[in-house]
N, C-alpha and C positions, 0 to 999 in steps of 0.2 A: 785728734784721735779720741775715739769712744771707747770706751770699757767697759762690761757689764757684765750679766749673767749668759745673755743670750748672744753672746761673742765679742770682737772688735773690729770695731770698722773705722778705717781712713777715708778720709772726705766721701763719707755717707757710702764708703765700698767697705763690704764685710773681705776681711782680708783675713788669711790662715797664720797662727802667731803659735811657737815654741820657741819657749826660753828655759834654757838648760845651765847650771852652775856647774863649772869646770873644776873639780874635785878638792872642794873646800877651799878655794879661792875667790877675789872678788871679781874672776873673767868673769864672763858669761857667752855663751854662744845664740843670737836670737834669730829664730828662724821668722820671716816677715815677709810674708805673699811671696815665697819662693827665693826667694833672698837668704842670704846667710851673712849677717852683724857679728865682730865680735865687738862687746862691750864690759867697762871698766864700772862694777856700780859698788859704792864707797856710802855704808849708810853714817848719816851724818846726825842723827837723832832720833828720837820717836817715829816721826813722819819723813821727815826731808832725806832724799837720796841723792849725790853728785852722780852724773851718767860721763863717762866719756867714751866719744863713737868716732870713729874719722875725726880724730884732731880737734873736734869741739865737745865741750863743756855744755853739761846738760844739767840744769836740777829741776827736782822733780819730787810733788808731796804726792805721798801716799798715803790714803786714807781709807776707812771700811765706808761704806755707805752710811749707818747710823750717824758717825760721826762727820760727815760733811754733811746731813742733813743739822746737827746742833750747828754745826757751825754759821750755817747760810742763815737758822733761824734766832742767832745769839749775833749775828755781825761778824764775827770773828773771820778775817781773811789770815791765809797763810803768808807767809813770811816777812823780809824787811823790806823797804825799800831800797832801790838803787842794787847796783852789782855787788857781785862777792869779790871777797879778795880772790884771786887767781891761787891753787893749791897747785904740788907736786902730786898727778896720781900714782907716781911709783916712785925708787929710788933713782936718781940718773945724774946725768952730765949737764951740765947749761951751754948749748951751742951756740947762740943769739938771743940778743933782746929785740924783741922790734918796736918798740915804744919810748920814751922818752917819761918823765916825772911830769906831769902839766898836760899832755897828749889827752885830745878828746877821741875817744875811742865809739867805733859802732859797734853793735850786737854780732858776735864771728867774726870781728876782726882777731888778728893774728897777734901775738905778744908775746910769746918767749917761746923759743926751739931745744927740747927736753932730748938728751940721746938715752933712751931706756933699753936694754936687749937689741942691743945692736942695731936699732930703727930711730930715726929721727919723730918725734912727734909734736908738730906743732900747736900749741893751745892756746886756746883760742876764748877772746870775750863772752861770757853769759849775758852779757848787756851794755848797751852804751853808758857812757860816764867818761868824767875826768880821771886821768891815771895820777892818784896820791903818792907814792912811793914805790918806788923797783929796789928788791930788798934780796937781786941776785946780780950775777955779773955773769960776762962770759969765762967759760973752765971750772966753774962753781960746780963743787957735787953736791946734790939735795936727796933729802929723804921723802919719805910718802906723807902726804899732807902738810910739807912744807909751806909756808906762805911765802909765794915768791913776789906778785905786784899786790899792791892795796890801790884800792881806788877813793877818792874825796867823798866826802860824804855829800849828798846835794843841797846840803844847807850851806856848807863851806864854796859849794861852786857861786853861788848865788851871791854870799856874802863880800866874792871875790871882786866883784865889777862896783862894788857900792865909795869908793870915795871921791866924794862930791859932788 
């Protein structure tokens, strides 16, 4: 997806975009080539925003233009390597884990079933990696930004197959 002054376009198609904040909350409602998203967006610093849309986990930097121009011309790339840990985006119940401690996970794979306002929301990987620690259970009530799975760091994975 593009962004710019002179619109947004998905896969090289200029598509129609409103995104409306739901009354000092972090909903949002985004209208998207005739579409209507609701979305969970959680700022997480300066730049960096968590998205969550249909059950998957999104981040996403945001920057003004000046400032991704220093940065492409200073090196400086955005974030860390490897996944994030898995957060709660609201208050809720723990339904299910689907993961195991040691589970090689893909990118939108499935891992823990959240019940928030009476709906089930399953959340889902930002990325592949090994799963470090599950630091919920099932019946567990969490709050918002809780750390529920940690994932190995990739030095840890690597260093894991090394004896002998």
């Amino acid at each position: 997806m593009d962004l710019g002054p002179e619109g947004v376009r998905v896969d090289r198609k200029e598509v129609q975009v409103d995104l409306v904040e739901m009354d000092g909350t972090e909903v949002h409602t985004l209208l998207l080539g005739g579409k209507s998203h609701r979305i969970l967006a959680t700022k997480n610093g300066s730049e960096e925003w968590t998205l969550h849309l249909s059950g998957r986990q999104l981040r996403a930097q945001v920057v003004d233009e000046r400032t991704r121009a220093i940065k492409e011309m200073t090196g400086i790339k955005g974030g860390s390597g490897g996944p994030k840990s898995l957060r709660a985006p609201m208050p809720g119940l723990v339904i299910k884990v689907d993961v195991e401690e040691g589970d090689e996970v893909s990118p939108g794979q499935g891992l823990v079933i959240v019940e928030a306002m009476k709906m089930e929301n399953e959340l889902k990987s930002d990325g592949g990696g090994r799963i470090g620690r599950i630091l919920v259970a099932p019946g567990q009530i969490v709050e918002k930004d809780q750390v529920l799975v940690e994932f190995q760091a990739p030095e840890a994975d690597s260093e894991k197959g090394s004896d002998g």
